[in-house]
VEXFI-277206 format. One record per residue: x, y, z negated of N, C-alpha, C, O in turn; chain; residue in three letters; residue number from 1. Coordinates in Angstrom, 3 decimals, padded with zeros to 6 digits. Example, Ala and Ser with C-alpha at 12.3 -4.5 7.8 and 13.67 -1.06 7.14 Angstrom:
<kezas>
[[013.190, -005.690, -007.800], [012.300, -004.500, -007.800], [013.200, -003.300, -007.800], [014.236, -003.319, -008.465], 'A', 'Ala', 1];
[[012.850, -002.250, -007.080], [013.670, -001.060, -007.140], [012.900, 000.030, -007.870], [013.409, 001.138, -008.039], 'A', 'Ser', 2];
</kezas>
This chain:
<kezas>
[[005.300, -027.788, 059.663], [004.957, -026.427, 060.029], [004.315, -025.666, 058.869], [003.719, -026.338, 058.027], 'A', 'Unk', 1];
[[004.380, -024.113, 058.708], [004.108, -023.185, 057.913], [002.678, -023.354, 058.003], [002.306, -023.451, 059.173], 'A', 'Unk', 2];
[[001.623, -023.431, 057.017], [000.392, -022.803, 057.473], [000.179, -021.136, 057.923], [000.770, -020.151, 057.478], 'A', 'Unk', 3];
[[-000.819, -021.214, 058.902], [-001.086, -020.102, 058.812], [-002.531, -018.938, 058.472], [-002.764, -017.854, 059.007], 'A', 'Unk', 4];
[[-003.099, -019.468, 057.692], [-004.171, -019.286, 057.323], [-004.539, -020.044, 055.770], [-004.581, -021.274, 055.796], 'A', 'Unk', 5];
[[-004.718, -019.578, 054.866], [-004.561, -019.845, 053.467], [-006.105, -019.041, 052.717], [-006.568, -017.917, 052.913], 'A', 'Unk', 6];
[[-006.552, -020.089, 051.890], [-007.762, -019.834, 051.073], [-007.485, -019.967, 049.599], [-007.287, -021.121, 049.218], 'A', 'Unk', 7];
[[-007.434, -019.032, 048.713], [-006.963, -018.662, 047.576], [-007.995, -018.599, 046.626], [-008.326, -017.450, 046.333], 'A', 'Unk', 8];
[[-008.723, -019.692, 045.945], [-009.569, -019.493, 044.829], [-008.906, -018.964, 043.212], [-007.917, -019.559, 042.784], 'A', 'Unk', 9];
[[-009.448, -017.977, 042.500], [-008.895, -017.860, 041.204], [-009.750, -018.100, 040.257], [-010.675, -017.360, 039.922], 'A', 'Unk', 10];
[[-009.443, -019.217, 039.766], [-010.771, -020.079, 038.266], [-010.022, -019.882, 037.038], [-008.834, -020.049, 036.761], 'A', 'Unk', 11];
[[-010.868, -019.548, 036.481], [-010.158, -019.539, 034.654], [-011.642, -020.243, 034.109], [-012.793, -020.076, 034.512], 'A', 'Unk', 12];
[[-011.066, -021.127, 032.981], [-012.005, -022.208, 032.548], [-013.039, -022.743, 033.770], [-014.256, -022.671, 033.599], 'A', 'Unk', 13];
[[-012.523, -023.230, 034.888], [-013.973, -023.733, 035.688], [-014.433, -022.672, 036.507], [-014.903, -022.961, 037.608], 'A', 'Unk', 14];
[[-014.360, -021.256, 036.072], [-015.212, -020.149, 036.347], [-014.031, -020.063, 038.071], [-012.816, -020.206, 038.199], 'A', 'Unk', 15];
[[-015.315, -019.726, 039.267], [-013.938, -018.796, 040.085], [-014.481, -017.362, 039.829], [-015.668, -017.042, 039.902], 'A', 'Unk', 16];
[[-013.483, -016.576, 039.530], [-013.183, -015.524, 039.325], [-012.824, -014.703, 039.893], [-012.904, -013.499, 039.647], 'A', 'Unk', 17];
[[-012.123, -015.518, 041.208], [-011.768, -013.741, 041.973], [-011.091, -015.075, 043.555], [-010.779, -016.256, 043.399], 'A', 'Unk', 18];
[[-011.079, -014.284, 044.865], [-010.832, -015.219, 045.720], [-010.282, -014.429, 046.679], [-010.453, -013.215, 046.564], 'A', 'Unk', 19];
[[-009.592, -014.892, 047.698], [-009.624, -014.266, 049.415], [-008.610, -015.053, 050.048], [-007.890, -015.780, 049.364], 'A', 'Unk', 20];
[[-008.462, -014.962, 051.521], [-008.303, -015.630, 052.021], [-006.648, -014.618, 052.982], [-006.256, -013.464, 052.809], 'A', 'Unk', 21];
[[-006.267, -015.400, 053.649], [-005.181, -014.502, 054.463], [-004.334, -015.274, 055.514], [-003.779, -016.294, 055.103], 'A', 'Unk', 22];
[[-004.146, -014.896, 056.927], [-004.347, -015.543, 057.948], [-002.921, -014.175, 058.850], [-002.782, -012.952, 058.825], 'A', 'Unk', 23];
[[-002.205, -015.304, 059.493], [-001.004, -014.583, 060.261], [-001.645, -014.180, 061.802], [-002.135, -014.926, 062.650], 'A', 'Unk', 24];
[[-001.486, -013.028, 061.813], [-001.902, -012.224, 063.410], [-001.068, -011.935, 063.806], [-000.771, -010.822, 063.372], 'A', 'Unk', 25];
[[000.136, -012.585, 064.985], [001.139, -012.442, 065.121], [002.204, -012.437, 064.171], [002.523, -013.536, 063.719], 'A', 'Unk', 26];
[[003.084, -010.991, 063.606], [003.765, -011.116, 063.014], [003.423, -010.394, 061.518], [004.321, -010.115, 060.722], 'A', 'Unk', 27];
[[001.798, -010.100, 061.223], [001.333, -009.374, 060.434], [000.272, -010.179, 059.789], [-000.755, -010.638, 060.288], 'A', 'Unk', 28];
[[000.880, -010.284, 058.169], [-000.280, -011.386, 057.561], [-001.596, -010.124, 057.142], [-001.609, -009.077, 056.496], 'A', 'Unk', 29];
[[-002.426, -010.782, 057.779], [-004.145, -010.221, 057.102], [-004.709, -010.706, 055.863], [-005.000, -011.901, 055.895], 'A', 'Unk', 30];
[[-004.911, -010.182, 054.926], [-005.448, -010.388, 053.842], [-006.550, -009.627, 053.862], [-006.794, -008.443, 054.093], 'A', 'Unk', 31];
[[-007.485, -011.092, 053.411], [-009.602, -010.303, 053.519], [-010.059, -011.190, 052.827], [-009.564, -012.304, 052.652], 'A', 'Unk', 32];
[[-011.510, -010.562, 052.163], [-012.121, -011.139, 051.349], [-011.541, -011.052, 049.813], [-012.163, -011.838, 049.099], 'A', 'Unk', 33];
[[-010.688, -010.439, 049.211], [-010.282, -010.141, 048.207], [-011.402, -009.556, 047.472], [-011.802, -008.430, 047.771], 'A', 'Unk', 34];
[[-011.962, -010.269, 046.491], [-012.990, -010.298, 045.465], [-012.642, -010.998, 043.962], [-012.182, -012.137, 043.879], 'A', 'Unk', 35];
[[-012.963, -010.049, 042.653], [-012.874, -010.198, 041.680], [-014.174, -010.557, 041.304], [-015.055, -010.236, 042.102], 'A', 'Unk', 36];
[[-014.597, -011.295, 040.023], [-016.256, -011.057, 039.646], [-016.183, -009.765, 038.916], [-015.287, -009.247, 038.249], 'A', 'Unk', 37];
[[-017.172, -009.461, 039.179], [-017.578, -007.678, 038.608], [-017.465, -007.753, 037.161], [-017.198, -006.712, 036.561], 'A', 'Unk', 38];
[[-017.600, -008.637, 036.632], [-017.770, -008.437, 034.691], [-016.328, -008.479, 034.075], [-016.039, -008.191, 032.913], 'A', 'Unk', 39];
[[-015.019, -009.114, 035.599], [-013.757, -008.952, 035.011], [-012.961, -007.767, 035.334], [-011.842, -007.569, 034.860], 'A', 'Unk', 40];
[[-013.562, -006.979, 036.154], [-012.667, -005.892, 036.949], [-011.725, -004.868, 035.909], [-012.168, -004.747, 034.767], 'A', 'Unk', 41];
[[-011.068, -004.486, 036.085], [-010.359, -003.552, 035.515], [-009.578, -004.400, 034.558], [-009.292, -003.705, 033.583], 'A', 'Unk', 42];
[[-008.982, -005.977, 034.406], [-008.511, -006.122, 033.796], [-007.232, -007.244, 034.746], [-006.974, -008.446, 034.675], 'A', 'Unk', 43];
[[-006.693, -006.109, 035.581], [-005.040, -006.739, 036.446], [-005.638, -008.038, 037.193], [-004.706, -008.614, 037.754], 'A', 'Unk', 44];
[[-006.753, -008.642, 037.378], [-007.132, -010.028, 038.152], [-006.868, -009.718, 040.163], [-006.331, -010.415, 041.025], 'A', 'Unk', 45];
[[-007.434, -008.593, 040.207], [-007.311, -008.223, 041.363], [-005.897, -008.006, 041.823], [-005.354, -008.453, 042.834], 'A', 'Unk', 46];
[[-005.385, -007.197, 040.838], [-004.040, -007.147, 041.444], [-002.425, -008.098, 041.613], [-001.352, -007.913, 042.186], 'A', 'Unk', 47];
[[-003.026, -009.141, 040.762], [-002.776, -010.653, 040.523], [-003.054, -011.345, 041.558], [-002.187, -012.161, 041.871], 'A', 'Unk', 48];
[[-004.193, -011.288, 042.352], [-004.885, -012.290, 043.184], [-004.181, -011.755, 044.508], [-003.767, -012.747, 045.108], 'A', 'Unk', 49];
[[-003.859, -010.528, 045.248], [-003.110, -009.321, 045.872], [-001.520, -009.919, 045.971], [-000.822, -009.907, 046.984], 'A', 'Unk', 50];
[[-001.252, -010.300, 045.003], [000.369, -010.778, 044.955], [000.236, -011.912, 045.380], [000.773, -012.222, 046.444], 'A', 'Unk', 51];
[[-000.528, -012.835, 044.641], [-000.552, -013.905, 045.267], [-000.385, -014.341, 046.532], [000.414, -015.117, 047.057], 'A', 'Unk', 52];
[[-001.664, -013.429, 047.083], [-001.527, -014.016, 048.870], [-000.568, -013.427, 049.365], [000.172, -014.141, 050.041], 'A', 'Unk', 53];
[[-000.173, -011.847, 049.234], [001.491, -012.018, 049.667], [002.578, -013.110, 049.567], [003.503, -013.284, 050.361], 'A', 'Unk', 54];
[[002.318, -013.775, 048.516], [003.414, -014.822, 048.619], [002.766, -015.542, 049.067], [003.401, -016.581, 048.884], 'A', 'Unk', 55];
[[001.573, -015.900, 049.749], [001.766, -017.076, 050.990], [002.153, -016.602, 052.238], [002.410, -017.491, 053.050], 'A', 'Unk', 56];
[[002.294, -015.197, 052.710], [002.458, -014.808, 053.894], [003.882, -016.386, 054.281], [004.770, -016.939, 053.633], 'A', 'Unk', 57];
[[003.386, -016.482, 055.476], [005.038, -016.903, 055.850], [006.085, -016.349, 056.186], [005.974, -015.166, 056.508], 'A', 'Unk', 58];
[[007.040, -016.784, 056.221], [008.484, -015.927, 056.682], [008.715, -015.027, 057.672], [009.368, -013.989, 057.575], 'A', 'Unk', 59];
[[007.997, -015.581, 058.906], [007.979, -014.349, 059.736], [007.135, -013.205, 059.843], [007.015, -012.442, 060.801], 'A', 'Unk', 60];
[[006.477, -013.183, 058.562], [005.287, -011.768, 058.355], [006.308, -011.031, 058.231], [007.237, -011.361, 057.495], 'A', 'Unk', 61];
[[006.304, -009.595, 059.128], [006.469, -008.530, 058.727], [006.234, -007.323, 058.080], [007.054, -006.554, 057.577], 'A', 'Unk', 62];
[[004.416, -007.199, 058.182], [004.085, -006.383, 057.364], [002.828, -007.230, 057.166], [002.517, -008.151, 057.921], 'A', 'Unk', 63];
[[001.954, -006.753, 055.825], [001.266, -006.956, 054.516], [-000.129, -005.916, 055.450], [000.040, -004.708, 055.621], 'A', 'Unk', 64];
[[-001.175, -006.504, 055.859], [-002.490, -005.451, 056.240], [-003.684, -006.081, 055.497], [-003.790, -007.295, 055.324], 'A', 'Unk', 65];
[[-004.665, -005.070, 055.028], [-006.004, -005.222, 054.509], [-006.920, -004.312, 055.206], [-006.644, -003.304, 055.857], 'A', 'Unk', 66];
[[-008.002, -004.819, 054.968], [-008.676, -003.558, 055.299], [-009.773, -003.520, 053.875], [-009.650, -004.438, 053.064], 'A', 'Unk', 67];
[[-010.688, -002.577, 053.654], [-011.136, -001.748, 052.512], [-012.341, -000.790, 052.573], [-012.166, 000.181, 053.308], 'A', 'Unk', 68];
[[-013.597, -000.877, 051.910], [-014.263, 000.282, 052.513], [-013.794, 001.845, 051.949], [-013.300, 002.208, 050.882], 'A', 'Unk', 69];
[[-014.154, 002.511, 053.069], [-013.654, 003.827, 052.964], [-014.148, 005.134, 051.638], [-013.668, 006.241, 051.390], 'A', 'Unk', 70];
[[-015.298, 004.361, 051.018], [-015.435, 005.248, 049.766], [-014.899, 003.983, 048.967], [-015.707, 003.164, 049.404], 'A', 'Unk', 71];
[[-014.052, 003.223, 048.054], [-013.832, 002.295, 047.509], [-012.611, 002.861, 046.752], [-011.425, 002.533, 046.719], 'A', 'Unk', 72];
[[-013.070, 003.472, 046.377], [-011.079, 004.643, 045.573], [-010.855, 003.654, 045.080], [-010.199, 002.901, 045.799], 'A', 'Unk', 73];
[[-011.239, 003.090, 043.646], [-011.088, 001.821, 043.172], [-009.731, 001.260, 043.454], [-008.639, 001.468, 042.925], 'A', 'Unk', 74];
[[-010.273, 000.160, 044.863], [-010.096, -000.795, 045.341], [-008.477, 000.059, 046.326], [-007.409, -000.454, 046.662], 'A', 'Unk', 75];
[[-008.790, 000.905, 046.431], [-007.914, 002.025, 047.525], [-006.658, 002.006, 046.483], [-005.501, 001.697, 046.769], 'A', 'Unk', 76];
[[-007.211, 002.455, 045.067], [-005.986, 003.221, 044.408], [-005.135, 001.402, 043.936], [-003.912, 001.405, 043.792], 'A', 'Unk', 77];
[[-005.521, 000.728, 043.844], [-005.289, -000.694, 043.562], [-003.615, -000.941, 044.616], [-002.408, -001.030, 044.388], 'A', 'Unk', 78];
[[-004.603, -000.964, 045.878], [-003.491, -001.279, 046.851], [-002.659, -000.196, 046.933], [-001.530, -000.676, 046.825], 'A', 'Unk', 79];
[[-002.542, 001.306, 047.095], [-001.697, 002.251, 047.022], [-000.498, 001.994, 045.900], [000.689, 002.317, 045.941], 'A', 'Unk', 80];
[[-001.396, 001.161, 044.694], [000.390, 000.711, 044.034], [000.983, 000.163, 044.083], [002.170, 000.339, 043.808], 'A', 'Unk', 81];
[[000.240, -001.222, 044.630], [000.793, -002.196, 045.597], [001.681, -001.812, 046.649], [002.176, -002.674, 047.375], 'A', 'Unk', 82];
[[001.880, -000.830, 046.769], [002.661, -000.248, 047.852], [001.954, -000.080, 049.337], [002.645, 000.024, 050.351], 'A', 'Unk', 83];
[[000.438, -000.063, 049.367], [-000.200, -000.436, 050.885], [-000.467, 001.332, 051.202], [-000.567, 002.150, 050.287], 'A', 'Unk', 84];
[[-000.519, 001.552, 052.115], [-000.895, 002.951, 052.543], [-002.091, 002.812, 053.416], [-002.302, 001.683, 053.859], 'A', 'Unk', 85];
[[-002.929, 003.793, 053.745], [-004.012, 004.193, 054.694], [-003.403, 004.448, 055.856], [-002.498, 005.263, 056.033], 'A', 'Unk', 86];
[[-004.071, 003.512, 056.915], [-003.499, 003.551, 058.447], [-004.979, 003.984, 059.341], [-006.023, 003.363, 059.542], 'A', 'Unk', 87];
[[-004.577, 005.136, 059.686], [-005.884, 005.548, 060.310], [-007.142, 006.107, 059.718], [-007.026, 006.555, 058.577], 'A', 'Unk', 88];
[[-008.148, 006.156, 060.197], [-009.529, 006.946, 060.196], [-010.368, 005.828, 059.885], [-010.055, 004.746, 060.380], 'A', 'Unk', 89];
[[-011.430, 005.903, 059.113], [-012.435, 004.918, 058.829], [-012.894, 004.528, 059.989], [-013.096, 005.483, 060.739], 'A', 'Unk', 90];
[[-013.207, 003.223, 060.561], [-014.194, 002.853, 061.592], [-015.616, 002.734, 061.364], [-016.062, 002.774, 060.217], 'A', 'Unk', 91];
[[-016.352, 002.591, 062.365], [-017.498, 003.149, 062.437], [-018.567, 002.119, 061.573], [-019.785, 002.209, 061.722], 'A', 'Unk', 92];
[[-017.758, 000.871, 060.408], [-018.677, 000.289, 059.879], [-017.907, 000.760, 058.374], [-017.937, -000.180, 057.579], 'A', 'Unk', 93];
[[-017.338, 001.804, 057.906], [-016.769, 002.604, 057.102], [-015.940, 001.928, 056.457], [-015.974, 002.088, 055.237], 'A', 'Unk', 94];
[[-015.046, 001.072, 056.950], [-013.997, 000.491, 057.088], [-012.483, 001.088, 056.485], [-012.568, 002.127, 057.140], 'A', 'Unk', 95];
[[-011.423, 001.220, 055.896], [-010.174, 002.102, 056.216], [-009.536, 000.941, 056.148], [-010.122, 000.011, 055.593], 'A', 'Unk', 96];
[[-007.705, 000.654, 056.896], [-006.939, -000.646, 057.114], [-006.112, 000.057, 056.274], [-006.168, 001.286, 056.312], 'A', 'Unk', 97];
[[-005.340, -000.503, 055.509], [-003.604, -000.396, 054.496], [-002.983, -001.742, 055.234], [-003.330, -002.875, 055.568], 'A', 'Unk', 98];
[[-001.518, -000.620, 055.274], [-000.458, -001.717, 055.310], [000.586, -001.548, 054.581], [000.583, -000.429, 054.069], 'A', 'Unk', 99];
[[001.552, -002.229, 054.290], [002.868, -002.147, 053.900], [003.567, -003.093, 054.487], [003.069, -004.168, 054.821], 'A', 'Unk', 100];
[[005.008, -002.722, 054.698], [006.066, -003.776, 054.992], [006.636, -004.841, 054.201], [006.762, -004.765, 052.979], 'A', 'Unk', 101];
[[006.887, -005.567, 054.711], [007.190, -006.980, 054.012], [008.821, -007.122, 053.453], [009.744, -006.990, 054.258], 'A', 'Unk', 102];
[[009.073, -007.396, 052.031], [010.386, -007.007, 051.608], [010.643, -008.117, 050.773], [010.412, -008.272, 049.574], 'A', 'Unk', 103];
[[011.333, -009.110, 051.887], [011.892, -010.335, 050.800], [013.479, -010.156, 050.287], [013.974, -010.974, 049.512], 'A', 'Unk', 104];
</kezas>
């Protein structure tokens, strides 16, 4: 059987560097906890670590969801090239969800 729930450490020399985890909800893989260390940011790790757990989704994921805080442009404009879009209104712990569809 496929797993469905996957923990993704990223170490360079020993160091972990960036991590998250991603777990199938029905037919929609969740990806959370996506964290870089702060002294590497801005140099493609995040958006490296992002691909990654897409390719563990399993086969029957249909679409790709995160969620993100709602002032986090950053982190926002990251996934927008990733292809993820803003689904909805911030929730009330200032939250916003992205999704995209899944294209094997």
């Amino acid at each position: 059987p496929v797993p469905r729930r996957h923990a993704l450490p990223g170490r360079a020399a020993g160091r972990l560097v960036g991590a998250g985890r991603g777990s199938l909800e029905g037919d929609v893989w969740e990806s959370g906890r996506l964290m870089v260390a702060p002294d590497l940011a801005g140099r493609g790790l995040g958006r490296d670590l992002l691909a990654r757990m897409e390719a563990l989704a399993p086969e029957d994921a249909t679409t790709y969801a995160l969620f993100t805080g709602a002032g986090s442009t950053r982190n926002q404009r990251i996934y927008k090239k990733a292809g993820y879009r803003l689904r909805g209104a911030a929730d009330l712990a200032g939250a916003v969800r992205m999704t995209k569809p899944v294209r094997r």
